[in-house]
C-alpha positions as MATLAB code, in Angstrom:
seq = 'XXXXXXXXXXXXXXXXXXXXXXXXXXXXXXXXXXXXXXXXXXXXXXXXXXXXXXXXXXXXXXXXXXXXXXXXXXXXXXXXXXXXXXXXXXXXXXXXXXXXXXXXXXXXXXXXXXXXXXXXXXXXXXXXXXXXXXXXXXXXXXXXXXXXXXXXXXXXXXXXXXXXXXXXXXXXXXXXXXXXXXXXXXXXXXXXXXXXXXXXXXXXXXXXXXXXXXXXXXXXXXXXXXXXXXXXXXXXXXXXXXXXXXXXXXXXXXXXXXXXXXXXXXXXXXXXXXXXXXXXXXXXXXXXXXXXXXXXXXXXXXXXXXXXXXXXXXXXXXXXX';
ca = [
     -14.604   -6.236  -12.134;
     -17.930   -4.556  -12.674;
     -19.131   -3.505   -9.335;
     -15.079   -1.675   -8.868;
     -15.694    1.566   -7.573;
     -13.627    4.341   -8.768;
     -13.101    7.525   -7.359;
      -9.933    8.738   -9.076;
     -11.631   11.661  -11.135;
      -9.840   12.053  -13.909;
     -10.107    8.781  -15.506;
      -6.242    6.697  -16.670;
      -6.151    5.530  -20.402;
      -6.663    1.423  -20.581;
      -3.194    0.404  -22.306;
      -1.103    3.528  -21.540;
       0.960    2.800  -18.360;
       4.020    1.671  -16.517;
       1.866   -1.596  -15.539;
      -1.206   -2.151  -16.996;
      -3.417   -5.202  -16.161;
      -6.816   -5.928  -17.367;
      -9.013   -8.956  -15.775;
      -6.018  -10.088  -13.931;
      -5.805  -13.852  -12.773;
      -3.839  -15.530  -10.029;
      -5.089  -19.145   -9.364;
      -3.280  -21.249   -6.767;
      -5.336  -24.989   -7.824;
      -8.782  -23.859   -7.069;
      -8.293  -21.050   -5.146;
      -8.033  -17.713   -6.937;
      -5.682  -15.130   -4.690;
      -6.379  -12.545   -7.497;
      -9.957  -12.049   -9.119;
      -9.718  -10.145  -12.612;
      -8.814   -6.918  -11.322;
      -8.031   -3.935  -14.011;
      -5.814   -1.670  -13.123;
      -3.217    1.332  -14.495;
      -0.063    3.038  -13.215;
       1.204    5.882  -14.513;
       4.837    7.331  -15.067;
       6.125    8.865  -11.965;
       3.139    8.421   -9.156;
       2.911    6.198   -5.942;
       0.272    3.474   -6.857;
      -0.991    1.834   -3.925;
      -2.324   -1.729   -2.721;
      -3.881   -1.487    0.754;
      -5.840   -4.542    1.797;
      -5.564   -7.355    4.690;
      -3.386  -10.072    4.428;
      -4.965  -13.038    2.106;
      -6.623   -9.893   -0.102;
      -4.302  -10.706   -3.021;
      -1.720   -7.972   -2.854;
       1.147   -9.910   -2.569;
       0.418  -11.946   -5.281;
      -0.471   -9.525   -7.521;
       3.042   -8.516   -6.911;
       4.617  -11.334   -7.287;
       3.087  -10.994  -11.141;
       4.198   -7.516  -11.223;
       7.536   -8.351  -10.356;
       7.669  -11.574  -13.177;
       8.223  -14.815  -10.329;
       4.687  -15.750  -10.168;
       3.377  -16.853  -13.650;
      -0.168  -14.711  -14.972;
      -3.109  -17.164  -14.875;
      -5.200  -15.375  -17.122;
      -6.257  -11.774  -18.318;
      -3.368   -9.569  -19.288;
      -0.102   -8.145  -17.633;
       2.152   -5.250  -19.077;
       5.127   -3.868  -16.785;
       7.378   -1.249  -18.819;
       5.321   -1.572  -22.039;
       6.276   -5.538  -22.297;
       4.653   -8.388  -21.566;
       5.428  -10.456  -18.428;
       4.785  -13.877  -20.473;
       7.596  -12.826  -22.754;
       9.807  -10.302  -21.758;
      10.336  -11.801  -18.020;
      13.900  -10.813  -17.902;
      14.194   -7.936  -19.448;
      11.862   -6.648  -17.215;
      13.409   -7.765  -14.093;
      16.766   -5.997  -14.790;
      14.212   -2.623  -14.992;
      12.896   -3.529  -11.437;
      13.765   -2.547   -7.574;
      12.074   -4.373   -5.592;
      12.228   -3.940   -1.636;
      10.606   -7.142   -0.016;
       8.548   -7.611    3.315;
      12.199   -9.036    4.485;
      15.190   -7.716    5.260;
      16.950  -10.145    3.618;
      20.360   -8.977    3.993;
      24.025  -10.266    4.471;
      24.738  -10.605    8.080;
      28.244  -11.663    7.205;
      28.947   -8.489    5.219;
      29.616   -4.680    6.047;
      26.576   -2.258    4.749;
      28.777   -1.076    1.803;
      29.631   -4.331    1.126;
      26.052   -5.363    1.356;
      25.576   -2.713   -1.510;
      28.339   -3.639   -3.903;
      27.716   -7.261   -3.545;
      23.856   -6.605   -4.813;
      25.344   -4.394   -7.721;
      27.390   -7.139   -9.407;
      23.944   -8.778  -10.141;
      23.807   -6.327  -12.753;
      27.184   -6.264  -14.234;
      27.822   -2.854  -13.306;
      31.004   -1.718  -13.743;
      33.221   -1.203  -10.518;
      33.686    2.849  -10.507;
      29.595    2.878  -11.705;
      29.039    0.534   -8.767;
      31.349    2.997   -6.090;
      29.584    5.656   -6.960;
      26.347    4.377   -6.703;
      26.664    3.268   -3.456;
      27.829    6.586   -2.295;
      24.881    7.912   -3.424;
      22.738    5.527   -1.856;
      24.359    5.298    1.421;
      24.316    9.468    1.695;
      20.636    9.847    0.145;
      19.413    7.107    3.411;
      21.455    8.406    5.955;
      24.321    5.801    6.714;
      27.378    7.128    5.122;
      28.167    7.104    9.103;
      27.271    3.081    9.060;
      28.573    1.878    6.146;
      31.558   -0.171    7.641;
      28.550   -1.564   10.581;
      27.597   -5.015   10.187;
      23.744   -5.874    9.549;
      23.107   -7.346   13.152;
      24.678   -3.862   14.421;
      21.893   -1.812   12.369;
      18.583   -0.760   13.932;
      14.932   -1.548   11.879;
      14.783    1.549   10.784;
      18.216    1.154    9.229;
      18.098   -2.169    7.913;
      14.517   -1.044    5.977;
      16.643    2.125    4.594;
      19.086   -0.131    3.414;
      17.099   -2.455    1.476;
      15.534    0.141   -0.371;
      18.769    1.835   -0.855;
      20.221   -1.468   -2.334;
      16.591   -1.562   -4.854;
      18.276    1.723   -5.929;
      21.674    0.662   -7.301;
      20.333   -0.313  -10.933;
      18.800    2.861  -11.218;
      15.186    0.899  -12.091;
      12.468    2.456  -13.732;
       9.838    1.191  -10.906;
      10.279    0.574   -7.762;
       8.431   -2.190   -5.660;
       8.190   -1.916   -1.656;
       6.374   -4.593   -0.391;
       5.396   -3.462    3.275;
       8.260   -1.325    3.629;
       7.688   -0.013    6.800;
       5.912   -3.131    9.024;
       7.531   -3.046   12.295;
       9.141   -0.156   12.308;
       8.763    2.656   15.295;
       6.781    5.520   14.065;
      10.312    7.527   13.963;
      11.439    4.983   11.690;
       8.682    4.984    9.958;
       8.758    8.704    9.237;
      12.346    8.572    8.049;
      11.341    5.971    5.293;
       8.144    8.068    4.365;
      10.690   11.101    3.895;
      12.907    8.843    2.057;
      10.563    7.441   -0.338;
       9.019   11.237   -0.956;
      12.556   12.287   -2.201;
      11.903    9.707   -4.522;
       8.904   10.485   -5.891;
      10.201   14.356   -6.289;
      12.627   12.898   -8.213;
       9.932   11.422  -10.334;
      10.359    7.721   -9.413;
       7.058    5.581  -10.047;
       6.812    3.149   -7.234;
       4.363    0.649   -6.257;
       3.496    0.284   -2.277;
       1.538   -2.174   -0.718;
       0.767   -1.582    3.234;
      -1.345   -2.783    6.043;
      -0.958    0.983    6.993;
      -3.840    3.440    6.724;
      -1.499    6.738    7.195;
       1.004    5.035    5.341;
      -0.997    4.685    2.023;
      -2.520    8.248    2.600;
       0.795   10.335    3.196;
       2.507    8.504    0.491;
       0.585    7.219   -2.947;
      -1.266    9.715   -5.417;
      -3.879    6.565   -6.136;
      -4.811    3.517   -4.611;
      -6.544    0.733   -5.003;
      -7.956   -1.829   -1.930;
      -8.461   -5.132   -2.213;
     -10.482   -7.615   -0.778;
     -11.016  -11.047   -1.067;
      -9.012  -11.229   -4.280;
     -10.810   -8.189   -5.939;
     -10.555   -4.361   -6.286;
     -13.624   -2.557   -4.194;
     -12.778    0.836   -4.857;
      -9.700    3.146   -6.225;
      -8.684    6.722   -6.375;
      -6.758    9.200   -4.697;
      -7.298    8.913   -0.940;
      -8.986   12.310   -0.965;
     -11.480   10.855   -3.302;
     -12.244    7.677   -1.765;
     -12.456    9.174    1.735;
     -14.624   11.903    0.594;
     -17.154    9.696   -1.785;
     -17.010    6.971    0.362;
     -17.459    8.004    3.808;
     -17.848   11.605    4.086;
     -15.437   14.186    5.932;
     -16.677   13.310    9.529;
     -17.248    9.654   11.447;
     -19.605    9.086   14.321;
     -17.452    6.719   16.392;
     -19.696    4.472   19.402;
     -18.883    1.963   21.695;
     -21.145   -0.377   23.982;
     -21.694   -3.877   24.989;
     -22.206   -6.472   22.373;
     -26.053   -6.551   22.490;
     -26.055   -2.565   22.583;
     -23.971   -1.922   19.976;
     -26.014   -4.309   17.674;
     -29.585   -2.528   18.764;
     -27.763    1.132   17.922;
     -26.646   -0.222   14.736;
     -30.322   -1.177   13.474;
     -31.691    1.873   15.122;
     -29.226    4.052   13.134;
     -30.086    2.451   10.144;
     -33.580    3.376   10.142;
     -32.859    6.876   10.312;
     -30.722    7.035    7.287;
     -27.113    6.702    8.755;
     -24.755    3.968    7.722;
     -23.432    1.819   10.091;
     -20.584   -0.783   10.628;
     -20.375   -2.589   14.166;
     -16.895   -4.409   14.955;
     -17.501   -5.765   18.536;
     -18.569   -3.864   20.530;
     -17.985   -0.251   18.404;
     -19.910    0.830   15.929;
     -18.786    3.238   12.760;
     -21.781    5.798   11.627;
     -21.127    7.554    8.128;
     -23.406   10.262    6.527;
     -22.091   12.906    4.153;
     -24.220   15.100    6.720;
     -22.023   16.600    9.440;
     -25.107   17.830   11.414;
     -27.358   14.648   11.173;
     -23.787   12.714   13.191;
     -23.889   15.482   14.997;
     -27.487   15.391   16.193;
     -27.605   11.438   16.403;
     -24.751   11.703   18.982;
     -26.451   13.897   20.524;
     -29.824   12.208   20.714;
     -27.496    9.221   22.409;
     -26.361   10.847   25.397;
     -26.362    8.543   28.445;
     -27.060    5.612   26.381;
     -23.819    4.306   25.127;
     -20.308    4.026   26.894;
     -18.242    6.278   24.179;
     -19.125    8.649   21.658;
     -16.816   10.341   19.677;
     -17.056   12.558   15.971;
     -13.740   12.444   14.150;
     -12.082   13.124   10.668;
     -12.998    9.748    8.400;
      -9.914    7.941    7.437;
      -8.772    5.402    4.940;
      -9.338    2.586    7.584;
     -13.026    3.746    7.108;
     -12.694    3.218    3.916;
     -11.842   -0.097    3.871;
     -14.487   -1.017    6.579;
     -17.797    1.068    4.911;
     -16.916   -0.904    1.693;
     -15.996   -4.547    2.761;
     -18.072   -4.759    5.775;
     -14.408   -5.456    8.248;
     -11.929   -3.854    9.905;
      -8.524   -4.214    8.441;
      -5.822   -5.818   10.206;
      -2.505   -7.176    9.675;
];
C-alpha cells in the first residue's frame, strides 16, 4: 500500500524472510478482508498484527497458516509458496488458535500425545516431548487433570504447549491470551518470552495494546483490511504520537468545541465521546494547553502515549475487541 507508514528504522529486505507477502489479497465475493498489504518476518522475532476485529488479521492468518486460499499478490511461508507447497508447510507450523479446542474426554498428557501422532512421531520422541512441554508450561503437576478441571490460564498454556510438540519453525498464536486474568496473562507472556530466547519466530495477533508492546520486536496494525503503519512499538509510539498524551474529558458538545479549539493552535486531536486525545511531540505546549483549560473541562490528565494511541492518531477510532 502506498500511504503504509513505516517506522521500523532499519529497513527488512523484500524476498528474504520466514513469511514474506507482497500486495496481499483476501477477497470473500466482493468484499476484500485483506487489501494488498506487504509485509516481512524475519528469523527468530515476534511479528505482530494488532488491529480490531473485521481489520483483516485473522484472515491474513488463515493465508499464513495455508487453509484460506491467496486471492492475489504473493505469499511465501518458510521460503515456499503457499499455492504449492501447502502441506509441506503445514507440518513446519504451530499454530495456537483463538480456541481452546481441546479434548475434554482426555487427560492433559493424553491431550499432548494424541496431537503428536498427527505427525508420525515416534512413541519415545513423542514421551519426551511432552515432558518437555508439560515442565517448560508449568503442569507436570496437572498432567493426569482432565480439561474441564484446568483453569484459563492453563488450558491457554496447554494449547501452546501442544503447538510445540513438532518442534515447528514458526509459531502462530492467534489471540493467545483473550480472556485470561492479568496473572494468567503474565504467565503466557513469560512463557512465550522463553520462546523467543530460544530463538523461536512467532507470529501474534492481539486486541491487546500491552500485549503487542511487551511481546513483538515489530508490528504492523491494520485497519479496514490495510496496513497504516509498522515498526517496533518504540518507533511507532515515538513518530506517531510523541512520548506524552494530553488526555480530556467533557460533555459531548464540550469535548467537540475543545477539539476544534485545539486544532487551531497546532495540537492534534482525537475525540471518542465524550474524551478527547491531544498529541504534540511538544511536552510543554500539552503541558501549557492543560493548563490554559483549568476549570473548563471535567478531567485532565498528561500521560505516557501508548500503542492504543497509536492505533487511534492513525485510524481516527479507538480499538476495541
Amino acid at each position: 500500500m502506498g500511504d503504509t507508514r513505516d517506522y521500523s528504522g532499519d529497513q527488512k529486505e523484500t524476498g528474504a524472510g520466514v513469511v514474506v507477502a507482497q500486495g496481499l489479497v483476501k477477497t470473500y465475493g466482493t468484499f476484500r478482508a485483506v487489501d494488498g498489504i506487504a509485509f516481512a518476518i524475519e528469523h527468530g522475532e515476534c511479528f505482530g498484527f494488532l488491529g480490531p476485529n473485521g481489520a483483516g488479521k485473522t484472515s491474513t492468518m488463515r493465508m499464513i497458516q495455508c487453509v484460506s486460499p491467496v486471492s492475489a499478490g504473493s505469499l511465501t511461508v518458510l521460503g515456499s509458496d503457499v499455492r504449492t507447497h501447502a502441506r509441506q508447510i503445514k507440518a513446519r507450523l504451530g499454530v495456537v488458535p483463538q480456541d481452546n479446542n481441546l479434548d475434554p474426554d482426555l487427560s492433559v498428557r493424553k491431550n499432548l500425545l494424541t496431537y503428536a501422532r498427527y505427525f508420525e512421531l515416534p512413541g519415545a520422541v513423542a514421551r519426551q516431548r511432552v515432558e518437555e512441554a508439560l515442565d517448560l508450561f508449568q503442569l507436570l503437576d496437572r498432567q493426569h487433570s482432565r480439561i474441564d478441571d484446568l483453569s484459563g490460564g492453563m488450558k491457554r498454556r496447554l494449547v501452546i504447549a501442544r503447538a510445540l510438540l513438532n518442534q515447528p519453525d514458526l509459531l502462530i498464536l492467534d489471540e493467545p491470551t483473550t480472556g485470561l486474568d492479568p496473572q494468567a496473562r503474565r504467565l503466557v507472556w513469560q512463557k512465550l518470552r522463553a520462546l523467543r530466547a530460544r530463538g523461536m519466530t512467532m507470529i501474534l495477533t492481539t486486541h491487546y495494546m500491552e500485549e503487542a508492546a511487551e511481546l513483538c520486536d515489530r508490528l504492523v496494525i491494520m485497519d479496514r483490511g490495510r496496513i497504516v503503519a509498522q515498526g517496533t512499538p518504540q518507533a511507532l509510539v515515538a513518530a506517531a504520537v510523541g512520548r506524552s498524551v494530553l488526555q480530556l474529558r467533557a460533555d459531548a458538545a464540550g469535548a467537540a468545541a475543545v477539539a476544534r479549539r485545539l486544532a487551531g493552535e497546532g495540537v492534534a486531536c482525537e475525540r471518542v465521546e465524550d474524551m478527547v486525545y491531544c498529541y504534540s511531540q511538544d511536552d510543554d505546549l500539552l503541558r501549557r494547553v492543560a493548563a490554559a483549560l483549568d476549570g473548563q473541562v471535567a478531567e485532565r490528565t498528561i500521560r505516557l502515549a501508548t500503542l492504543e494511541d497509536v492505533f487511534l492518531r492513525l485510524t481516527g477510532h479507538a480499538l476495541q475487541e
